[in-house]
N, C-alpha and C positions, 0 to 999 in steps of 0.2 A: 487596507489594513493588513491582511492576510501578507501580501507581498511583502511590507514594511518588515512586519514581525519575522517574516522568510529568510531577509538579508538579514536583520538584525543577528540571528542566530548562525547563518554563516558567517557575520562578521564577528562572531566571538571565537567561533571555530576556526579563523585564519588566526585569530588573534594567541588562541593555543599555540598552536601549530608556531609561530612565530617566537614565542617564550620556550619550543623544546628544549631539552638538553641536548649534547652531540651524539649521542645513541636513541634514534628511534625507527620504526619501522612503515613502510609505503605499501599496500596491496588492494588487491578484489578480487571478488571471484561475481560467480554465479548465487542467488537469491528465488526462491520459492518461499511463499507464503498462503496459510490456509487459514481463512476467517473461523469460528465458532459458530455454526449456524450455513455453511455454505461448503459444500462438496467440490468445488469448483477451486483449482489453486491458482493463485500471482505467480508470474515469472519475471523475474529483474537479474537487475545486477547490482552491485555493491562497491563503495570505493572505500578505504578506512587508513588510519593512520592510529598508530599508537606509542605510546611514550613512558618509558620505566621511568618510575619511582626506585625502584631497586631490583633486581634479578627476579622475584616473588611478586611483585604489583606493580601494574602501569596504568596509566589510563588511556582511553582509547575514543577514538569517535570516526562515525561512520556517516555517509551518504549512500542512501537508496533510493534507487527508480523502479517499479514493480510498472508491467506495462498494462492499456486497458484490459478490462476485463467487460463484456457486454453480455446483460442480464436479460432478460423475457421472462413477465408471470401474468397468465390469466388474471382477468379481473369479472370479466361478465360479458354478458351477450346484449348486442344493439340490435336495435330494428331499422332495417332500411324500407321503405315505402313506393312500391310504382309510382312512377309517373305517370304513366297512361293507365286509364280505367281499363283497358282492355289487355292489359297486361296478367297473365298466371303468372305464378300464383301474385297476390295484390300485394305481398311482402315475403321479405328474409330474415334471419338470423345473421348477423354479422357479428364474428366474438373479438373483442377488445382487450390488447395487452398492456402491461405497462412495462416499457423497454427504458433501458437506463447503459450505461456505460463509467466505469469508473476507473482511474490509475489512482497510486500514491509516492507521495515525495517524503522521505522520512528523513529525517537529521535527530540520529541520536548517540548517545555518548554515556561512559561512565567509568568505571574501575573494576579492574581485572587480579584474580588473587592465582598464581599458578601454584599447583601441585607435585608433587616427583620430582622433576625438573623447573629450571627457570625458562625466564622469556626467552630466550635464545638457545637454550642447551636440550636437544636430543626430542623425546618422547612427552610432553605433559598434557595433563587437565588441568580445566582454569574453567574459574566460574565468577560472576559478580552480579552487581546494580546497575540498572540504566535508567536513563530519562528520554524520551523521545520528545521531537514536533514531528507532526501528520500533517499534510494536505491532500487532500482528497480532490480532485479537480473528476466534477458530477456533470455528465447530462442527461438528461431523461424528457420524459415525454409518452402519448399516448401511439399504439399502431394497432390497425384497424385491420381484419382481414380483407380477403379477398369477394370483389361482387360485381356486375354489373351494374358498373356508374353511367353508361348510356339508356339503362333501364331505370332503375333505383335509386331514390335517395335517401341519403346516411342522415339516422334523428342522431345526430353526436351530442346536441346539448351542447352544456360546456365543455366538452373532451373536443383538443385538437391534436392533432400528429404532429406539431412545429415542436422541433425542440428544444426545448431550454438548459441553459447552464446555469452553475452555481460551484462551491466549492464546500468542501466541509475540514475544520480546523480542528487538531487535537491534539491535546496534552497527553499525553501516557506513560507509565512506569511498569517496569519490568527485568527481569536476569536475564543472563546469559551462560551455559555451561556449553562446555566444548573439549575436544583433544586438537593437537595440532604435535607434528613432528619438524624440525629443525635439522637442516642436511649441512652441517658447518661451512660456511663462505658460499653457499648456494639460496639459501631460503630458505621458508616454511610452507608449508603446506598446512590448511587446516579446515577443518568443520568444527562449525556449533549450532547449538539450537536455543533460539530467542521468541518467549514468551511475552506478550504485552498486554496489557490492563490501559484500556483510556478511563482517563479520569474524567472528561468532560468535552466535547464538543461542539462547538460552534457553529450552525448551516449561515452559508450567504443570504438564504431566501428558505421560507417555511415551506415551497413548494417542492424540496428535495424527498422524495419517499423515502420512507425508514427503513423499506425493505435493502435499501442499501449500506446502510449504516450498520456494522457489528464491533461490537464495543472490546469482543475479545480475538486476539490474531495471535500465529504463533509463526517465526519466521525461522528457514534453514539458510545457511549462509557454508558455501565451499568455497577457497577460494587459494590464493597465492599472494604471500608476503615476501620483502624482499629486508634485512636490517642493512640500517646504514650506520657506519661509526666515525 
């Protein structure tokens, strides 16, 4: 399903891209992204395309890959037990993480209003709406510290250290504002800063922790545009 929905959205995005007019523009750059809730930033990169409506507004849409990022959080302490009765002491402390690992695949798009200047001419700000998909490709799982397993054994219960995968799907809306300068018959150069809101997510399996899951992300995007006419 997730995949289905994945092409589906690229095949609309080819299908833009295929109706441009004869003035549009091809670039990427570099991508950092910083969750709400998490200290820790994404590093990607970015591909995009965008296409005037008139000198003042174009639409735009973009591809990102933000690569993993791998998580560790305390959960609690296990007991592991001798095996031999004659074993000191007759037990240990073993503390118990919950490790996870996560990337994202984003495809999103929308409409761009510039300022000062047009899409192509000199110095502007531009700012608009967008709509993203998210895929989250999750894996996670328990890790055990360190003990003598030829002494000891681990009471885990249900906790095992195999790890499992899953993915998580989202919908999200959010702007975009930015500057970008235009070097005439060379390119553009630009940065912006893109805010996101998920509206709703979807996990593969109820066993994806939530400590992975943040509903608000805010994305930096540098990068180099080339216009084609």
């Amino acid at each position: 399903m997730v995949r289905f929905i994945k092409y589906t959205f690229l095949f609309s995005f080819m299908l833009i891209l295929g109706q441009a007019t004869a003035q549009f523009s091809v670039g990427g750059g570099a991508t950092t992204m910083m969750e709400f809730g998490n200290n820790k930033p994404f590093y990607g990169l970015h591909f995009n395309m965008e296409f005037p409506r008139n000198n003042q507004v174009t639409f735009y849409g973009r591809l990102t890959y933000l690569f993993n990022q791998n998580k560790k959080e305390y959960i609690s302490d296990l007991t592991a037990t001798a095996i031999d009765a004659s074993t000191d002491p007759q037990w240990v402390t073993v503390p118990m993480n919950n490790v996870s690992s996560i990337n994202y695949f984003m495809i999103d798009g929308g409409t761009r209003y510039y300022l000062i200047n047009g899409f192509d001419e000199g110095f502007s700000v531009y700012g608009g709406t967008n709509l993203a998909l998210i895929v989250n490709s999750v894996k996670h799982g328990y890790q055990f510290g360190e003990y003598d397993q030829s002494k000891y054994l681990l009471n885990a219960g249900d906790f095992s250290d195999a790890r499992q995968k899953g993915t998580i799907m989202r919908l999200a809306v959010g702007f975009t504002g930015g500057i970008k300068y235009t070097f005439p018959g060379k390119g553009t150069i630009y940065f912006d800063f893109n805010p996101q809101l998920t509206l709703f997510g979807l996990p593969s399996n109820q066993n994806i922790p939530s400590s992975v899951y943040k509903p608000v992300f805010f994305g930096f995007n540098i990068g180099y545009r080339k216009e084609i006419y």
